[in-house]
MARTILO-53972 format. One record per residue: chain; x, y, z of N, C-alpha, C in turn. Coordinates in steps of 0.05 Angstrom, whole numbers. Atoms other than C-alpha are relative to their C-alpha. Example, Ala and Ser with C-alpha at 12.3 -4.5 7.8 and 13.67 -1.06 7.14 Angstrom:
% MARTILO-53972
 mike    npx    npy    npz   capx   capy   capz    cpx    cpy    cpz
    A     18    -24      0    246    -90    156     18     24      0
    A    -16    -24     -1    273    -21    143    -15     22     14
***
This chain:
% MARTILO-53972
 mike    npx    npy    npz   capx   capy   capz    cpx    cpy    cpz
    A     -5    -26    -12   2138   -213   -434     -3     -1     30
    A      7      7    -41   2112   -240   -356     30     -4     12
    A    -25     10    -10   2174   -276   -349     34     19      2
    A    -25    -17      7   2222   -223   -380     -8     27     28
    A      5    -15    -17   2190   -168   -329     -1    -11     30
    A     -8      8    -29   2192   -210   -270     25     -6      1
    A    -20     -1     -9   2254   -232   -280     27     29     -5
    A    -12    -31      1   2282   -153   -287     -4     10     33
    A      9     -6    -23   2242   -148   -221     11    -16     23
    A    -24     11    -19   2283   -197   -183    -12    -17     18
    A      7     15    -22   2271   -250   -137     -9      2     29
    A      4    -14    -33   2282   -216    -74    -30      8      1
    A     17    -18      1   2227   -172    -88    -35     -7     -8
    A     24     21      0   2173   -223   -117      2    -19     24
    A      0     30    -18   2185   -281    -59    -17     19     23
    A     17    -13    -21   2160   -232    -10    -33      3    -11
    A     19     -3     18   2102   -220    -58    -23    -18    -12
    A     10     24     28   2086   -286    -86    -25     -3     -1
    A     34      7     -1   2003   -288    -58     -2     25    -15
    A      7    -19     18   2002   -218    -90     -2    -13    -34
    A    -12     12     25   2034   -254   -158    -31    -13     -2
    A     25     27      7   1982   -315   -147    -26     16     -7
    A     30    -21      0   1925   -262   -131    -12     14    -38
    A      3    -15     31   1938   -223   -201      0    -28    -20
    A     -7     28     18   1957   -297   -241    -38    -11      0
    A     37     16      0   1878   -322   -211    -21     28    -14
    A     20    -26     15   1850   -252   -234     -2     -2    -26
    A     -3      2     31   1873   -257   -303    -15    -18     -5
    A     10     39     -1   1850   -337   -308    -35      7      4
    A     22     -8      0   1784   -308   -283    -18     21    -20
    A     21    -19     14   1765   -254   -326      3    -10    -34
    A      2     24     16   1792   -302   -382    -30    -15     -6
    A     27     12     -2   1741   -348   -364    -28     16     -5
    A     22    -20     12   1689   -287   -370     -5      7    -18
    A     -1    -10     24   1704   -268   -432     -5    -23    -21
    A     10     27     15   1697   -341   -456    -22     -7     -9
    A     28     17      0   1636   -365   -429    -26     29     -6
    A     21    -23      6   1604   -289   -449    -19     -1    -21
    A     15      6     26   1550   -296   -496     -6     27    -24
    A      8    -41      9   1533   -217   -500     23     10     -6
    A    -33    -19      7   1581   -165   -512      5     14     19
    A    -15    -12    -24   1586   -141   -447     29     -2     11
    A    -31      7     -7   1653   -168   -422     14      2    -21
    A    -26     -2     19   1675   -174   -486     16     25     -9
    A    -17    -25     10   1668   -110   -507      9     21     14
    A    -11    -10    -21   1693    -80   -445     35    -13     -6
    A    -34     20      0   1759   -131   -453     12     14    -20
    A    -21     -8     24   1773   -116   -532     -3     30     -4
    A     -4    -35      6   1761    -41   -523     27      6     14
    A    -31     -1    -15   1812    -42   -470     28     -8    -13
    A    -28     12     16   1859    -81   -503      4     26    -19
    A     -9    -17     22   1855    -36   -561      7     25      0
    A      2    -21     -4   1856     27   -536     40      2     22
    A    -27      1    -10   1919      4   -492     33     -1    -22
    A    -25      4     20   1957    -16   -555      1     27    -18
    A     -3    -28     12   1938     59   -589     16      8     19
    A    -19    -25    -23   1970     90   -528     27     -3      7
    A    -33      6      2   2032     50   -529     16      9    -26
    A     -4    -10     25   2040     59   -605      9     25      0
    A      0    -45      8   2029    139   -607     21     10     16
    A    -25    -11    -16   2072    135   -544     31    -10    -10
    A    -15      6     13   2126     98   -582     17     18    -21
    A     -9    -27     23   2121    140   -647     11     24      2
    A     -7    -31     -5   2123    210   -614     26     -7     21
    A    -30     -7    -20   2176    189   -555     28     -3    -26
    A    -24      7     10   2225    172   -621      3     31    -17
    A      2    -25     11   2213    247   -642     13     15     18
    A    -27    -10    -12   2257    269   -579     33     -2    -10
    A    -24     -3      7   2321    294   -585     25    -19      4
    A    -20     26    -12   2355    244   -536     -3    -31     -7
    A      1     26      9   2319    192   -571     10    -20    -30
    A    -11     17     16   2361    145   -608    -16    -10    -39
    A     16     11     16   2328    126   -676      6    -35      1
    A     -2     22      8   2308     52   -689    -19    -11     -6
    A     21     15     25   2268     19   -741    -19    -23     19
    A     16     11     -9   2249    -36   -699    -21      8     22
    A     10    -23    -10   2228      6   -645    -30     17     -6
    A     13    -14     17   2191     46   -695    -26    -13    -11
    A     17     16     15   2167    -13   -733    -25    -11     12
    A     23     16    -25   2126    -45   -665    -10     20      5
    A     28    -24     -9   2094     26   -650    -20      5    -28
    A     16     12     23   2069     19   -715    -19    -11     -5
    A     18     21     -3   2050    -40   -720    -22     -9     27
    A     19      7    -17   2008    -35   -650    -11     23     -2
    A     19    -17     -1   1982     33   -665    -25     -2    -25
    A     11     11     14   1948      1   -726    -17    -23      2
    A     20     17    -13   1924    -63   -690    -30     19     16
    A      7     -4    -24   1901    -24   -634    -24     18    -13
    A     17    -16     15   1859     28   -688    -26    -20    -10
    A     14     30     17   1833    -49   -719    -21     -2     25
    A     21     19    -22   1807    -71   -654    -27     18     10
    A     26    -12      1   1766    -10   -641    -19     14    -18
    A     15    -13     28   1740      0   -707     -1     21     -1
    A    -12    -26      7   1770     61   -722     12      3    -28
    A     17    -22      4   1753     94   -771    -30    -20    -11
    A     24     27     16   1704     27   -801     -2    -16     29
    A     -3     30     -8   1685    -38   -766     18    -13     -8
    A    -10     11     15   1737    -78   -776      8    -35      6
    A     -4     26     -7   1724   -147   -757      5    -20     -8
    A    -24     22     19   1746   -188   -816     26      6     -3
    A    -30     -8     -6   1802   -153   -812     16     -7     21
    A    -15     17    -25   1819   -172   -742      2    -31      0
    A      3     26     -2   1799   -239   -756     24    -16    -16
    A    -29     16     20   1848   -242   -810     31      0      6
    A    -29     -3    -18   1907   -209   -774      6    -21     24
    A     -1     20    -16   1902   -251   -718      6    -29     -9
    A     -9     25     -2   1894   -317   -753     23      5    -23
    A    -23     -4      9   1957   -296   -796     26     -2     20
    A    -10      3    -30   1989   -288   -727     -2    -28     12
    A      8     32     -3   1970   -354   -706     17    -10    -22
    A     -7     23     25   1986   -385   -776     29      0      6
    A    -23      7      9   2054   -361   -780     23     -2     27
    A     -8     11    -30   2072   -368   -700      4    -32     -5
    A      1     42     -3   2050   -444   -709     24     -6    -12
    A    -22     11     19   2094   -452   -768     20     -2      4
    A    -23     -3    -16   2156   -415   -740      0    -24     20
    A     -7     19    -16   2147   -458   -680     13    -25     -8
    A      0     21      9   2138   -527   -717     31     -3    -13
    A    -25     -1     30   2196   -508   -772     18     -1     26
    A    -29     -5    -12   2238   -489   -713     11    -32     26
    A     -2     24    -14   2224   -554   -668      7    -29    -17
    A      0     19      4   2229   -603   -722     32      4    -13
    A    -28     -3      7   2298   -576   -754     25     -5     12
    A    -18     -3    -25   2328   -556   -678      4    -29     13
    A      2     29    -12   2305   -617   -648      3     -6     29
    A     -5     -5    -34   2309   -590   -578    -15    -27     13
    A      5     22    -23   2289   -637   -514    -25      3    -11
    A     20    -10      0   2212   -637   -517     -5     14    -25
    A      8    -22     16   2208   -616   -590    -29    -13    -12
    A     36      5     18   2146   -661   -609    -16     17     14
    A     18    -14    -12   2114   -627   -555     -8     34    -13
    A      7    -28     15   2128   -558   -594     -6      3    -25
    A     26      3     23   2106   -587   -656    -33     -3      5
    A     30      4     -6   2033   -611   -612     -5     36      3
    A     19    -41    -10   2019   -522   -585     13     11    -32
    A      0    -17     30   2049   -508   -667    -30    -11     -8
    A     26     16     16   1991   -555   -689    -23     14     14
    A     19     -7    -14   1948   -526   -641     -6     35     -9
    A     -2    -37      9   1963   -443   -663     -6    -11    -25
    A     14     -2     26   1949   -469   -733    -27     -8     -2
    A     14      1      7   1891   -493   -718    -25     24     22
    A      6    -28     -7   1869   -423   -679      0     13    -22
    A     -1    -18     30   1888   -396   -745    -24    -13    -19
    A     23      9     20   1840   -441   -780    -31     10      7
    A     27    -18     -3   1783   -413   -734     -3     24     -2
    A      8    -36      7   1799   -346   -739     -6      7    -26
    A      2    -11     33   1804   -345   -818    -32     -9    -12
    A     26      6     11   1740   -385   -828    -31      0     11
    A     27    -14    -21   1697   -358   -784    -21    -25      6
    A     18     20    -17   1672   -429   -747     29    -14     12
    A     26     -9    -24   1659   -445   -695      9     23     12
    A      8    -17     -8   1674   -379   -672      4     22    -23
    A      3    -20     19   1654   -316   -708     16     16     -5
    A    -24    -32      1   1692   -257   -729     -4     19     13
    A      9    -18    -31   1655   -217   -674     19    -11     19
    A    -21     14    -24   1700   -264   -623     15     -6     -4
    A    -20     -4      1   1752   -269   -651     18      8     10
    A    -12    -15    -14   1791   -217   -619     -1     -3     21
    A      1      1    -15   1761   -224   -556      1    -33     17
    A    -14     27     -3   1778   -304   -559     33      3      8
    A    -31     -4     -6   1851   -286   -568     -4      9     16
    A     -3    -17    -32   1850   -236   -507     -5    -16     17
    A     15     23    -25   1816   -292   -468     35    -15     -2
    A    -19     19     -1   1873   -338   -494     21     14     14
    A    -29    -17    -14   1930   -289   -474     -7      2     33
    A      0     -4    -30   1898   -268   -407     11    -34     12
    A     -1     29    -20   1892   -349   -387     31     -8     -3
    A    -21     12     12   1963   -368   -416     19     21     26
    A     -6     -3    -13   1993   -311   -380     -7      1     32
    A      2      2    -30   1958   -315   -310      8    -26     12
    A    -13     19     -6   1972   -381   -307     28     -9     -1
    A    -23     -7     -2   2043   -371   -321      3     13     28
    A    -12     -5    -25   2047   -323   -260    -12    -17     16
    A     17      9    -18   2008   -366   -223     27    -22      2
    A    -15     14      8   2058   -426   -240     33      8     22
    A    -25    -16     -5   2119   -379   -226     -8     11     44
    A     13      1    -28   2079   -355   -157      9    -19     25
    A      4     28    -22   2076   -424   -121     29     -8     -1
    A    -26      8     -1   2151   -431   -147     17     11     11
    A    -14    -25    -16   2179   -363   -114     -9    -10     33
    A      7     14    -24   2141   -397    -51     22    -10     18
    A    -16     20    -13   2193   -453    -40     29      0     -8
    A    -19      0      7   2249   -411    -70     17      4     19
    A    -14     -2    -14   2309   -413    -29      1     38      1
    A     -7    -19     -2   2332   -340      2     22     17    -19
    A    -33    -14     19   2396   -327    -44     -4    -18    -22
    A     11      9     18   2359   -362    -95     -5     17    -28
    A      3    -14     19   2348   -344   -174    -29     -8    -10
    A     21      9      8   2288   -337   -212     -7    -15    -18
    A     -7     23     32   2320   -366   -273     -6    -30     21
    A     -1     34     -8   2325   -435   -229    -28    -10     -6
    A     33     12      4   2244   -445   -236      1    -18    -21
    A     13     23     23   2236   -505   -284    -23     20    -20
    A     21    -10     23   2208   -473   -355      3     27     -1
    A      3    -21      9   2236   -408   -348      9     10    -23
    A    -22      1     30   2271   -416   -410     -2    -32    -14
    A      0     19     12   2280   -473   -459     22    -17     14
    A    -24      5    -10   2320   -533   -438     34      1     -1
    A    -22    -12     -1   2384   -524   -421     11     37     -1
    A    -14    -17     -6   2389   -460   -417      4     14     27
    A     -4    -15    -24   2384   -441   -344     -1    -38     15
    A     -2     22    -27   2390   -518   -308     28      3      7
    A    -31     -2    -34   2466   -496   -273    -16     19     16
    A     -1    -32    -22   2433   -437   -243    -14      5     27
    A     21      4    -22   2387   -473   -195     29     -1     26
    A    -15      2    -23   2463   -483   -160     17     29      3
    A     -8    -25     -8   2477   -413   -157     -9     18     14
    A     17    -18    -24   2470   -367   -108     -2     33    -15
    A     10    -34      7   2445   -289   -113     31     14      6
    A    -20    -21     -4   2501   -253    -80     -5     24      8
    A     15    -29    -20   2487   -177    -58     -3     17    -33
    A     15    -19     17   2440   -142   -106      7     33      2
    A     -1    -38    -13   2464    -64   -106    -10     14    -19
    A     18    -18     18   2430    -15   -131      1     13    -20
    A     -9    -16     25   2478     10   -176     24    -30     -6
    A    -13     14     -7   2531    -37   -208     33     12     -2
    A    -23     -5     -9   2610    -35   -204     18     20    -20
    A    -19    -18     20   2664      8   -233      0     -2    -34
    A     -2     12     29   2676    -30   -297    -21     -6    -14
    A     28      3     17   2625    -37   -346     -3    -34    -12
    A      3     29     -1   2605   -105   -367    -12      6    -37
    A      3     -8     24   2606    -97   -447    -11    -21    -18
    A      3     11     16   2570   -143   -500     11      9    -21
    A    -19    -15     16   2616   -145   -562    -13    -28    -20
    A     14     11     17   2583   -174   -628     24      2    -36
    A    -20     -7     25   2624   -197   -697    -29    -10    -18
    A     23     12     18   2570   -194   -741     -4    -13    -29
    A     -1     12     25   2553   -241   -796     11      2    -17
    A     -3    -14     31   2564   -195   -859     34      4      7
    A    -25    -21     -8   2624   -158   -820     23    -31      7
    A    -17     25      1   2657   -234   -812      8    -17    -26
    A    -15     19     32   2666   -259   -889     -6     26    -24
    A      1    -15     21   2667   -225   -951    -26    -16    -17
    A     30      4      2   2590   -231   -975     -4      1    -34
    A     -3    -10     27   2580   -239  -1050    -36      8     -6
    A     34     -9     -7   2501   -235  -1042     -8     -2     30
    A      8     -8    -21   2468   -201   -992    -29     -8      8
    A     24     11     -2   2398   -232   -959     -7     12     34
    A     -1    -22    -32   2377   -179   -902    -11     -8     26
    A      8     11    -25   2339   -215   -852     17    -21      3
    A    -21     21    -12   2383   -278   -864     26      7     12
    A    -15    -13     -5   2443   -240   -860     11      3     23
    A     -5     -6    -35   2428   -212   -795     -1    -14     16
    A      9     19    -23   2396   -264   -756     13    -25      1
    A      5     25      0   2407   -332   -780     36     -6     -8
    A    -33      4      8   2481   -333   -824     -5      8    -27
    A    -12    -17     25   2515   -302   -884     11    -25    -10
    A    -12     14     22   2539   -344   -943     26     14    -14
    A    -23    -15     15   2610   -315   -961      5    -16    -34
    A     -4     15     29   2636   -326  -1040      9    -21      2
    A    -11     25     -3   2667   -391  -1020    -17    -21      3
    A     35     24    -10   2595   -426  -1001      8     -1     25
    A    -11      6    -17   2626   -425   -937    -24     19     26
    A      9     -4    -18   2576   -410   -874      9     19     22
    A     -9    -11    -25   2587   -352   -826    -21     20     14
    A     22     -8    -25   2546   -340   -761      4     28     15
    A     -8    -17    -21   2583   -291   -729     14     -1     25
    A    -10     15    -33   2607   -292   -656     -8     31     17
    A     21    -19    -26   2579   -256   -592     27    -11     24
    A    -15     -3    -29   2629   -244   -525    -10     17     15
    A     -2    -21    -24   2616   -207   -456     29      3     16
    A    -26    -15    -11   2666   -172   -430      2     11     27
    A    -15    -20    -27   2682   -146   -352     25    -14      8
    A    -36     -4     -1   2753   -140   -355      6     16     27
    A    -27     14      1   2795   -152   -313    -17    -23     10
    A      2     17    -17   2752   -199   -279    -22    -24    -15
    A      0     22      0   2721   -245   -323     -7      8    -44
    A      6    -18     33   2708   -249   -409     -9    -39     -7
    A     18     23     10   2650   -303   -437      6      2    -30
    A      0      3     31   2673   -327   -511      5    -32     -2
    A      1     23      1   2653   -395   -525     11     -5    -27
    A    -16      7     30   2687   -423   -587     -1    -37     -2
    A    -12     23      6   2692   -499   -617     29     -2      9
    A    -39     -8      2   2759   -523   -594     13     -7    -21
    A    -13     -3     17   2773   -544   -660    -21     16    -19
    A     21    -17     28   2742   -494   -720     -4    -13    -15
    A     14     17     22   2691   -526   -760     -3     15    -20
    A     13    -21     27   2679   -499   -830    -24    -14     -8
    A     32      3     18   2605   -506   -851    -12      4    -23
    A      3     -3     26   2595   -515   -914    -34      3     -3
    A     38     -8     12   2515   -485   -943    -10    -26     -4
    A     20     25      8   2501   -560   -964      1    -13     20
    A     -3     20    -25   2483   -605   -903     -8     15     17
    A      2    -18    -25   2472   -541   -860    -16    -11     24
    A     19     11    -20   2413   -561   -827     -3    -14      9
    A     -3     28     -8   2434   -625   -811     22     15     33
    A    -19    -12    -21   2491   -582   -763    -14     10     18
    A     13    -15    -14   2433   -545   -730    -24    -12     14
    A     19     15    -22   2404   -600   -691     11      0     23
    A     -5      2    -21   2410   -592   -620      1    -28     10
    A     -6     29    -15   2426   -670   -602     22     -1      2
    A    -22      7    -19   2476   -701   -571     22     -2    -27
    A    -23     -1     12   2515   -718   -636      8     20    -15
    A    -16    -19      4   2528   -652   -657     15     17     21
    A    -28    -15    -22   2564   -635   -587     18     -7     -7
    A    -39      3      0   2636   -621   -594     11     12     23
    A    -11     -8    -27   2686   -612   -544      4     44     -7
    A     -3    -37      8   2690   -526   -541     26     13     27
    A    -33    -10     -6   2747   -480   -513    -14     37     12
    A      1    -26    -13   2737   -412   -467     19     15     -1
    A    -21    -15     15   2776   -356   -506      7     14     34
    A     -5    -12    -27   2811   -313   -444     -1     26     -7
    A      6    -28      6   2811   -241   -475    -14     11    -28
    A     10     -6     23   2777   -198   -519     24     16    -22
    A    -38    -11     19   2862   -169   -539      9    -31    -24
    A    -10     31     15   2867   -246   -559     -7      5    -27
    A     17     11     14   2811   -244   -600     10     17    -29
    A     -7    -23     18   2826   -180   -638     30      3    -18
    A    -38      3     18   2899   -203   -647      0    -12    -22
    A      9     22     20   2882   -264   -681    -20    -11    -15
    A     25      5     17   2818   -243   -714     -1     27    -14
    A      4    -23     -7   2799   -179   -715    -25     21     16
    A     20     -6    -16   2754   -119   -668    -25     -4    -15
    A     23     14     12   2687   -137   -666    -22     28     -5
    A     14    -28     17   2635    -98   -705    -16     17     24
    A     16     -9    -22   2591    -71   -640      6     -4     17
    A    -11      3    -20   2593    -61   -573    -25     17     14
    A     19     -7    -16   2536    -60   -521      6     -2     28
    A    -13      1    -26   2557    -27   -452    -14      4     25
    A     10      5    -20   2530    -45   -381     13     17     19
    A    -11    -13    -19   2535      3   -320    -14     -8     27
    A     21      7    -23   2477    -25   -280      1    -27      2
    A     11     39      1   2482   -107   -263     11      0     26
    A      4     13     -8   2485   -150   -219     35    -20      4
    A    -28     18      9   2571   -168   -215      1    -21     16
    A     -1     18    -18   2564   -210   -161    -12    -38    -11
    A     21     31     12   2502   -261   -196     22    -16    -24
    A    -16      4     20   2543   -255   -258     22    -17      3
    A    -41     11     -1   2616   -282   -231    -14    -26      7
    A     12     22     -6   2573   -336   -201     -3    -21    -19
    A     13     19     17   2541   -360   -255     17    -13    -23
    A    -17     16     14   2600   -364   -298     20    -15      4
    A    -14     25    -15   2639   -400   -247     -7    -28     -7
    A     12     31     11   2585   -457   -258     -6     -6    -28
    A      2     -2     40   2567   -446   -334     29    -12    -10
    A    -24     -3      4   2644   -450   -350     19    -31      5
    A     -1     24     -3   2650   -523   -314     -4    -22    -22
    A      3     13     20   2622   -550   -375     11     11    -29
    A     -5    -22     17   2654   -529   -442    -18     -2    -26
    A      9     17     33   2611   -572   -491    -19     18    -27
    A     15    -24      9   2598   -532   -546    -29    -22    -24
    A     14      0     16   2538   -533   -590    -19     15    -21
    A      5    -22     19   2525   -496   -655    -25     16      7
    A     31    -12    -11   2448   -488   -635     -5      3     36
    A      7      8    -25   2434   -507   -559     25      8     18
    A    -20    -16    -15   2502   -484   -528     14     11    -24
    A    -22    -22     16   2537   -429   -583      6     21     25
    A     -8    -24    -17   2572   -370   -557    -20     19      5
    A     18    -15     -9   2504   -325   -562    -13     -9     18
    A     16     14    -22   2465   -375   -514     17     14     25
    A    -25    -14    -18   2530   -361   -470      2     24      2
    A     -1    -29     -7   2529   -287   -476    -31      2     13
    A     33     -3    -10   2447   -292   -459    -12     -2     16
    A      8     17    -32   2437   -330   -406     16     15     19
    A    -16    -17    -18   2496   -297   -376    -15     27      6
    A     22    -26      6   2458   -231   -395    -22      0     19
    A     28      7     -9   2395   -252   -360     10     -8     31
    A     -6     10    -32   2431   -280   -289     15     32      4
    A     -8    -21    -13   2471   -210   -295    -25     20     10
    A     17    -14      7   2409   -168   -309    -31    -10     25
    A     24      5    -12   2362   -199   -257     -4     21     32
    A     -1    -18    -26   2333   -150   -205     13     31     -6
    A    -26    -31     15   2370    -83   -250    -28     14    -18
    A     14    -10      7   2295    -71   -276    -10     23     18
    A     -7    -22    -16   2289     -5   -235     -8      4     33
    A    -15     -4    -32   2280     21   -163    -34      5     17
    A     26     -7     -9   2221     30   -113    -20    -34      4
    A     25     24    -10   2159    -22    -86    -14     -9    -25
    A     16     13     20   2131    -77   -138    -21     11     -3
    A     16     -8     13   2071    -51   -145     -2     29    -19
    A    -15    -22     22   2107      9   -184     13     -7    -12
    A    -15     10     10   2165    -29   -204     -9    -19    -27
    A      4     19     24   2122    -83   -242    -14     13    -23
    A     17    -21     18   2071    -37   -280     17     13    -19
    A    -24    -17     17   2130      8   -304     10    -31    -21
    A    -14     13     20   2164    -54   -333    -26     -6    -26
    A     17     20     27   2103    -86   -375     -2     26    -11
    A     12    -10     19   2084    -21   -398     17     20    -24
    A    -27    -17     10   2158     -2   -421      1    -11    -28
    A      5      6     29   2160     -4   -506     22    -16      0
    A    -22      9     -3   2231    -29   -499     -7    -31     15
    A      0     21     -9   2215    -89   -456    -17    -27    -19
    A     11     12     29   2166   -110   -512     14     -4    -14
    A    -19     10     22   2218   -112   -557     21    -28     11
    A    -31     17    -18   2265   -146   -515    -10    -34      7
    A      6     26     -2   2214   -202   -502     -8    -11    -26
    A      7      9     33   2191   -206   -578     35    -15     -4
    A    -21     22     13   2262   -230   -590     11    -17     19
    A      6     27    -20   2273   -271   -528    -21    -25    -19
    A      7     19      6   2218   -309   -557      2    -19    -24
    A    -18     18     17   2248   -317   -616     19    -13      8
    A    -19     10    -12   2309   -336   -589    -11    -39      9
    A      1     33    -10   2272   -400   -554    -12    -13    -20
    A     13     28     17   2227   -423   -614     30     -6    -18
    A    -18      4     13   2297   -419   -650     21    -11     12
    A    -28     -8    -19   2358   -396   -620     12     18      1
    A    -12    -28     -1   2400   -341   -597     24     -3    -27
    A    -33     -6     16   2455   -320   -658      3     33      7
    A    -16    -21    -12   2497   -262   -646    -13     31    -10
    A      9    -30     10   2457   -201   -683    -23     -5     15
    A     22      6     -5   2394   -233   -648     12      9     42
    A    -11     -5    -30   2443   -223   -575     -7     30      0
    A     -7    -18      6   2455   -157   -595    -26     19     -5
    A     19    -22      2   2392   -127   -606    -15     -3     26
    A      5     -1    -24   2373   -155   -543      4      5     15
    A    -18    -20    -35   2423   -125   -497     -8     23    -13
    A      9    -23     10   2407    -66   -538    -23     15     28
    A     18     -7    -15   2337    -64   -511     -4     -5     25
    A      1      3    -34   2348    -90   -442     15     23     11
    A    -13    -20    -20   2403    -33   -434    -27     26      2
    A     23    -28     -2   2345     18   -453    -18     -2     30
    A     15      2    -27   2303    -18   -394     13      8     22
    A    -15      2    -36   2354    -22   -335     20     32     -6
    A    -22    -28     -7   2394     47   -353    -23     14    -27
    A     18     -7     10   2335     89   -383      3     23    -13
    A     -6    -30     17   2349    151   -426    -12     24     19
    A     10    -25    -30   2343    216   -377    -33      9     -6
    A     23     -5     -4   2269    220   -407    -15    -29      1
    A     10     15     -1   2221    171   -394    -21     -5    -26
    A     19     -2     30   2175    152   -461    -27     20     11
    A     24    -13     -8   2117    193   -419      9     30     -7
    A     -9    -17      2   2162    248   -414      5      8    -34
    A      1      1     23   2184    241   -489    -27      9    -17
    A     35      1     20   2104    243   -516      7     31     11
    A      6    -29     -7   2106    311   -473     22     13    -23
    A    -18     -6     15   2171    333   -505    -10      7    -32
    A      1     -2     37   2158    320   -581    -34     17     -1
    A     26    -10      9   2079    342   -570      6     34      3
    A     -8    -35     -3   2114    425   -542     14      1    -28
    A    -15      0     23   2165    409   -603    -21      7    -21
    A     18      2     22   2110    405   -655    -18     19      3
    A     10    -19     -9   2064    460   -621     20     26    -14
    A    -10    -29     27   2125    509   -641      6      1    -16
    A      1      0     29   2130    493   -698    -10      6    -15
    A     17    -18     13   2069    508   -718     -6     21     10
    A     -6    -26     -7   2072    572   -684     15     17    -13
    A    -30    -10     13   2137    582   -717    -16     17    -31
    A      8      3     24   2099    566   -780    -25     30      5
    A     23    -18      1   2036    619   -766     11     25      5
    A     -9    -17      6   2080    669   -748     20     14    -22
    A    -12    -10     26   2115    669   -808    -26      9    -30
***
């Protein structure tokens, strides 16, 4: 979530900044360390009250802003205010103690993080994937101390993890800090080494910024999604596979989907194999290793009229008013030099994503960092947006997984005329006459 909010916040605007960055990166790292070496419950339980009391107020603010009128419904949305207004009740033992309980949520969290990771490094096979099997092995065995209460108790539990998060993220900005230092002027933030998995941002260290404006250009810059289900005729339906991963049509025959961006007239991202592979269900996983011998040569479609001629329109369509056209044309000048496709590590969603992320940098909203950054971390939407980012890198981007993510980044950078603060006000007058309504009847 550090990385996804600074880079919303823009380069320009951290480089001037970066001892502030380092300042907050050594703060965190420090009260980490306090909360570690604490024996009492002073720090701690100053830390895990905070924590918890922060995740009730996001939650409730979640729940009630989706009770406005202008607000959109969405499950997932829904599902994370939920699910953190329920943690966030856990951690301050509300209405019980509930410290085996935290101990257990957490190392479940842990357990099935590690796993994901491991499953996804040893299948993918990215650059560096033993290394993401050594921090899987390592979250499972966080999960083994949280569940069995040694060596640390179920009292510290909670306030272990919070230690772990503070240190993990301060040292991240801290990392990112010293790298904004020696960043060039018309420099990106994507270029930093590790802001993403490999390959997905090493062209962009040779790209320049271009002129950041405050608003972006006439034409809208559209994400356009053919989703899984809505690309074969489905004889069984499997709802999370479905969406995310690939659909099995009646033929046994494999279909992923496909993801394009669109600013027409002036440029349209659809990566394609240049010849069409059919993927047969048996062997799959063997196709979904990111090494060298599953690159094939790939082919840059030119319109989205093409596509629709000789396919047909695509099921969704996520539209941009606020970017960055300048970063954008850049980046796919140099992106575009290479065509080599690859089912996992270069598909067309990576290509809509990355692009996404060089348009979108600096489009997180308006006013002095020390307003600018606060607003982003504490935005419900940007949580979401980095929850599947991070899927995205222990995996990979597929096209319903693009799609929910421009989703939630448009909510960040072009914000619904209420703010979620405003919304809690909203739905709490809504519900007041109601029951008014109700007493006077």
């Amino acid at each position: 979530m550090i990385r996804l909010a600074l880079l919303l916040t823009g380069a320009p605007a951290l480089r001037r900044r970066w001892g502030v960055l380092m300042g907050l990166g050594a703060a965190a790292c420090l009260l980490a360390l306090l909360i570690f070496i604490d024996s009492s419950d002073g720090v701690n339980v100053v830390a895990t009250y905070t924590f918890g009391y922060i995740l009730v107020l996001s939650g409730a603010a979640g729940m009630f802003g989706m009770l406005s009128r202008q607000a959109r419904f969405n499950r997932m949305v829904l599902a994370r205010a939920f699910g953190m207004l329920v943690l966030g009740l856990l951690i301050i033992d509300f209405p019980w103690d509930n410290q085996i309980a935290n101990s257990l949520l957490f190392g479940l969290a842990f357990l099935l993080d590690g796993l994901l990771r491991m499953a996804g490094a040893w299948v993918l096979r990215y650059p560096r994937w033993r290394l993401a099997i050594f921090f899987g092995l390592v979250e499972l065995g966080f999960a083994a101390m949280a569940i069995g209460n040694w060596p640390i108790s179920y009292r510290q539990t909670v306030p272990f993890s919070i230690a772990l998060l503070l240190a993990l993220n301060g040292a991240t900005v801290m990392r990112i800090a010293l790298a904004l230092r020696r960043l060039p002027a018309d420099g990106s933030i994507l270029s930093i080494p590790g802001f993403g998995p490999p390959g997905w941002y090493t062209h962009i260290d040779k790209a320049k910024a271009g002129a950041i404006g405050a608003e972006g250009p006439v034409e809208p810059m559209v994400v356009r999604i053919w989703t899984p289900t809505g690309s074969a005729e489905i004889a069984t339906r499997r709802p999370v596979v479905d969406r995310y991963i690939a659909a099995v049509d009646k033929h046994g025959k494999i279909s992923s989907g496909h993801a394009v961006l669109d600013f027409a007239p002036h440029m349209y991202i659809s990566h394609y194999p240049a010849d069409e592979v059919e993927r047969p269900a048996t062997g799959f996983l063997n196709s979904l290793r990111a090494t060298a011998e599953n690159d094939v040569p790939g082919r840059f479609l030119d319109s989205y009229q093409y596509e629709v001629d000789t396919w047909f329109p695509a099921d969704a369509h996520i539209s941009f008013r606020r970017f960055n056209a300048a970063r954008l044309l850049t980046h796919w000048g140099i992106y575009r030099l290479d065509n080599t496709y690859n089912f996992t590590r270069r598909n067309c969603s990576v290509a809509v994503a990355v692009a996404l992320d060089a348009a979108l940098e600096g489009m997180g909203g308006k006013g002095p960092l020390w307003r600018r950054l606060p607003s982003l971390l504490l935005n419900p939407d940007l949580w979401v947006a980095a929850v599947l980012r991070r899927r995205a890198e222990t995996l990979t981007w597929t096209p319903m997984l693009a799609y929910d993510y421009a989703r939630a980044l448009r909510r960040v950078v072009e914000p619904p005329p209420l703010r979620w603060v405003e919304r809690l006000g909203e739905a709490w007058r809504r519900w007041r006459a109601s029951r008014n309504r109700e007493a006077e009847a």
